[in-house]
C-alpha positions in Angstrom: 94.8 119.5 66.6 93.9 119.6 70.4 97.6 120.1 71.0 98.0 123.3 69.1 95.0 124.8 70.6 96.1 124.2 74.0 99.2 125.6 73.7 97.3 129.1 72.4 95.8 128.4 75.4 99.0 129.0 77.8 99.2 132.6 76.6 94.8 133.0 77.1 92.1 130.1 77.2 90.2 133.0 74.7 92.7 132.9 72.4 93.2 129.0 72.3 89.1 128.8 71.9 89.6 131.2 68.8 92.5 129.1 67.5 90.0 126.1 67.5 88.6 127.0 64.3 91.7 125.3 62.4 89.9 121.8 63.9 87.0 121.1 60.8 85.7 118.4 62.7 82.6 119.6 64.7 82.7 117.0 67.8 86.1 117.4 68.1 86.1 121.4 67.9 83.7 121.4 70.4 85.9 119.0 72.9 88.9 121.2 72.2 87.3 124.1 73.4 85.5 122.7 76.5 88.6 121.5 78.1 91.0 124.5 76.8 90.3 125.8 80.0 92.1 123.3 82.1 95.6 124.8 80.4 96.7 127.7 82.8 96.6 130.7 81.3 99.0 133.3 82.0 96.3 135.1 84.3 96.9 132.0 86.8 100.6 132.4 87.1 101.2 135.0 89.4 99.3 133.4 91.8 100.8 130.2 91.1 104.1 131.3 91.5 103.7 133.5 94.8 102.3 130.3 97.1 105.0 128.1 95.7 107.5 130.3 96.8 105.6 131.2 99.9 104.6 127.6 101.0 105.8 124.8 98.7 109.6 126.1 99.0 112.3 127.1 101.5 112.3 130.5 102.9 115.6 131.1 101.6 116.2 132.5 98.3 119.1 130.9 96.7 119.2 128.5 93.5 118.0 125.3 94.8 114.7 127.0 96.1 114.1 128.7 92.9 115.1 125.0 90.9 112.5 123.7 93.5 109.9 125.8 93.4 110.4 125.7 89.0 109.9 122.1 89.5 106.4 122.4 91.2 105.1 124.7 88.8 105.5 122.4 86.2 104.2 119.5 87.3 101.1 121.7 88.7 101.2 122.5 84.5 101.8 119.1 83.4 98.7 118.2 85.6 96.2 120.4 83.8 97.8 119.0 80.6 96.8 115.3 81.6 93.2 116.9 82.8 92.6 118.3 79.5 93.8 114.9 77.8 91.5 112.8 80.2 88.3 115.1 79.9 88.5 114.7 76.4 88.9 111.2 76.4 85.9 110.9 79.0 83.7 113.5 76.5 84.9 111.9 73.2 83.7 108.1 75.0 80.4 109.3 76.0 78.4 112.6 75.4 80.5 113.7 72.3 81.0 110.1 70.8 82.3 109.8 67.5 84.4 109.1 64.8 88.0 110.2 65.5 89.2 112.5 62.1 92.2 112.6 60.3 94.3 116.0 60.9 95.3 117.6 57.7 97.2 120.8 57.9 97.9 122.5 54.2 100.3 125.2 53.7 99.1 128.1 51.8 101.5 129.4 48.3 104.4 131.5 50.0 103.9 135.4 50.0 106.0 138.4 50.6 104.8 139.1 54.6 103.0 142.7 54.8 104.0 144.0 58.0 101.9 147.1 58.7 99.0 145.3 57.0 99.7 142.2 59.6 99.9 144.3 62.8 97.0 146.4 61.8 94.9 143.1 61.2 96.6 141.7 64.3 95.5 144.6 67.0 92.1 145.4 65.5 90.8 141.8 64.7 92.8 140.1 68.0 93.6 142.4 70.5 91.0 145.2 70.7 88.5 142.4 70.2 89.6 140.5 73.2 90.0 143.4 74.9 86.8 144.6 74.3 85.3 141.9 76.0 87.2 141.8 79.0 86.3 145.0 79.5 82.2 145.3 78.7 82.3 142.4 81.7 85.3 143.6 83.9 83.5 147.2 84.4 80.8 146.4 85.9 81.9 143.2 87.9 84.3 145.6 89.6 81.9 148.0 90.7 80.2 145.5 92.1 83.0 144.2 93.7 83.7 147.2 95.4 80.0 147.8 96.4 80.9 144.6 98.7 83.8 145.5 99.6 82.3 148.8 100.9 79.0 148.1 102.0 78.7 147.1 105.3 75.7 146.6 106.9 75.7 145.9 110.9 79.7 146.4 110.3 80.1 143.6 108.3 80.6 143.9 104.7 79.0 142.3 102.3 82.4 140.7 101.0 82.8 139.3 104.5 79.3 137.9 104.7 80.0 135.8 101.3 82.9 134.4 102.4 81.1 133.0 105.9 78.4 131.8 103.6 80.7 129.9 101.4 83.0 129.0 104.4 81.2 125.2 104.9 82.3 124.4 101.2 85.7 125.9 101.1 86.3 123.7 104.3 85.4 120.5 102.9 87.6 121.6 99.6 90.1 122.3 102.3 89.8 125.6 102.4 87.8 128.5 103.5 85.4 131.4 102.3 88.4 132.5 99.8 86.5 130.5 97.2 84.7 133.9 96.9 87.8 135.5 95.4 87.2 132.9 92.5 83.8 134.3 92.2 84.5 137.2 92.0 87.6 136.6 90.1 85.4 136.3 87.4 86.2 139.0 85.3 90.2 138.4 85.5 91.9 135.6 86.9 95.0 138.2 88.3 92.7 139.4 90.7 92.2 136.4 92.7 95.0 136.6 95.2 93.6 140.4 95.6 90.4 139.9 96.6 91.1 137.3 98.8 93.3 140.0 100.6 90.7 142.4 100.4 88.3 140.0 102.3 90.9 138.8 104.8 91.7 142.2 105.7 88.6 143.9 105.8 89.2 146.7 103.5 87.5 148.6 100.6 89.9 148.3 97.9 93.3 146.4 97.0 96.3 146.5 99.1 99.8 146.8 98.0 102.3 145.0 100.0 106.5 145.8 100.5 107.7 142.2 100.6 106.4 138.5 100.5 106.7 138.2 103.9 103.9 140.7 104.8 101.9 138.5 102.6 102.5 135.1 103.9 101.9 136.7 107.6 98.3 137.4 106.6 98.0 134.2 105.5 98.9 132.5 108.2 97.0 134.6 110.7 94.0 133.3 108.8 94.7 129.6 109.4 97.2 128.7 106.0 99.2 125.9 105.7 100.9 124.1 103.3 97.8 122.2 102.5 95.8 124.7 102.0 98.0 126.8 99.5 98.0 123.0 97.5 94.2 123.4 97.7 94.1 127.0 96.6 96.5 126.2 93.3 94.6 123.1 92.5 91.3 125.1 92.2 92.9 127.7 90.4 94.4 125.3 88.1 91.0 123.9 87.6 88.3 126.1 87.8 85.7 127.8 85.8 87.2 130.6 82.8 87.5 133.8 83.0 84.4 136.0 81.8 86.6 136.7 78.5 86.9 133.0 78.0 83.2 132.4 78.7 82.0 135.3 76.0 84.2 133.5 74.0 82.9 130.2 74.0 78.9 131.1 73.4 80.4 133.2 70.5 82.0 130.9 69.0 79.3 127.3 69.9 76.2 130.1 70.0 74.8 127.4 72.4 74.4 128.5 76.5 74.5 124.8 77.3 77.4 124.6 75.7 79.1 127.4 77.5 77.3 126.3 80.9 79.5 122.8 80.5 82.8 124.2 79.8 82.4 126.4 82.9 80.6 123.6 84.9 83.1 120.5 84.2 86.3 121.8 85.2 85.4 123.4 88.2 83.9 120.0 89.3 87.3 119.1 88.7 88.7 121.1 90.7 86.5 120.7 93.9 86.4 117.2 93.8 91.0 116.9 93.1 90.7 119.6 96.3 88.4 117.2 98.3 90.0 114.3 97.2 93.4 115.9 98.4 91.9 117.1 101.6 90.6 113.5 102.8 94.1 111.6 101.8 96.0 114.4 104.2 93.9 113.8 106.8 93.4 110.2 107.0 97.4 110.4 106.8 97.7 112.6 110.1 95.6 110.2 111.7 98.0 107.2 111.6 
């Protein structure tokens, strides 16, 4: 059952929540939809696919760099699949502990498809209802985004002063006040790599660039490496959902605690896979 959900969960973690209703068991439900989150949705992917290429690959583009950097990505993928299975396994063995059910799936009597009656049912109960959400959250969390970005009090805007506050703890996760863009990232997670642009160069709203190469220069300029692009992907891999997701998931277990866990657990995940991975390259430079 967990299976089928999760792979709703490659297109959006909202959907593959929905899609958790086929599961009758209750404990089992509630573990599908707790670790859905650790699937990357499409939202991640941009992202994921930019510092591959700009870090994790060779500079040139040919066929072996674009087979290599394919090759990341999916094992970055196939890690967040063995996260999802192990967090169940951990839930299922202690705070959700039960009996395992049986998964029966019944096929329903075979009838002629409606097709304006499907896409109707499809855009109005799916698609403006996802839609809807994102955007009663993504509205206002973008104004205040760009009251940051714009306020600026002693020179120094508010984005900037976020990022310095956070900076300790994006050091130890190895690396730096960007964790604000996840944050802020809230409402989408396509606007990430965005706002950690926005804060690195000091502007009021997003910046479009020509070429990759304008973009990795920034980067670098602010202290990147290969390690920390690593660090960067495995946070976004596993961190909390996006404000979609999280509307989601009170709708559908109507309990906050419930919601505070699935947002909680796999950004603990993340931080400590990102600490983890920053004390093992160290202690390895050292010898």
């Amino acid at each position: 059952n967990q299976a089928l959900t999760m792979a709703m969960g490659f297109g959006c973690n909202a959907a593959g929540i929905t899609g958790c209703r086929i599961i009758d068991s209750p404990r089992e439900r509630l573990i599908a939809m707790i670790t859905n989150s650790f699937v990357p949705c499409n939202g991640r992917l941009p992202l994921f696919i930019t510092l591959i290429l700009l870090f994790l690959c060779s500079s040139q583009q040919n066929a072996a760099s674009y087979a290599v950097s394919a090759l990341i990505l999916t094992l970055f993928i196939l890690l967040g699949i063995a996260m999802t299975f192990i967090t169940s396994y951990l839930l299922s063995a202690t705070i959700l502990k039960g009996v395992s059910s049986s998964f029966t799936l019944e096929l329903p009597p075979y009838r002629k498809p409606q097709i304006g009656k499907v896409i109707f049912r499809s855009v109005t109960d799916r698609t403006l209802f996802v839609l809807g959400r994102a955007a009663a959250v993504a509205a206002p969390a973008g104004f205040l985004l760009w009251i940051m970005a714009n306020t600026a009090p002693g020179n120094i805007s508010l984005l900037a002063r976020f990022s310095r506050f956070l900076d300790p703890l994006g050091r130890l996760m190895g690396m730096d006040g960007v964790i604000t863009a996840f944050i802020l990232g809230l409402p989408a997670n396509e606007i990430v790599l965005p706002i950690i642009l926005m804060a690195y160069t000091a502007q009021g709203s997003l910046t479009n660039f020509e070429n990759m190469g304008q973009l990795k220069e920034i980067l670098l300029l602010h202290g990147w490496t290969w390690k920390t692009a690593v660090c960067v992907l495995l946070f976004s891999l596993m961190h909390w959902p996006c404000s979609t997701t999280l509307i989601t998931l009170y709708k559908e277990t109507k309990s906050k605690w419930w919601t505070f866990v699935s947002a909680f657990l796999p950004a603990f995940c993340g931080a400590l896979c990102c600490i983890i991975f920053t004390v093992l390259t160290r202690l390895f430079q050292t010898f």
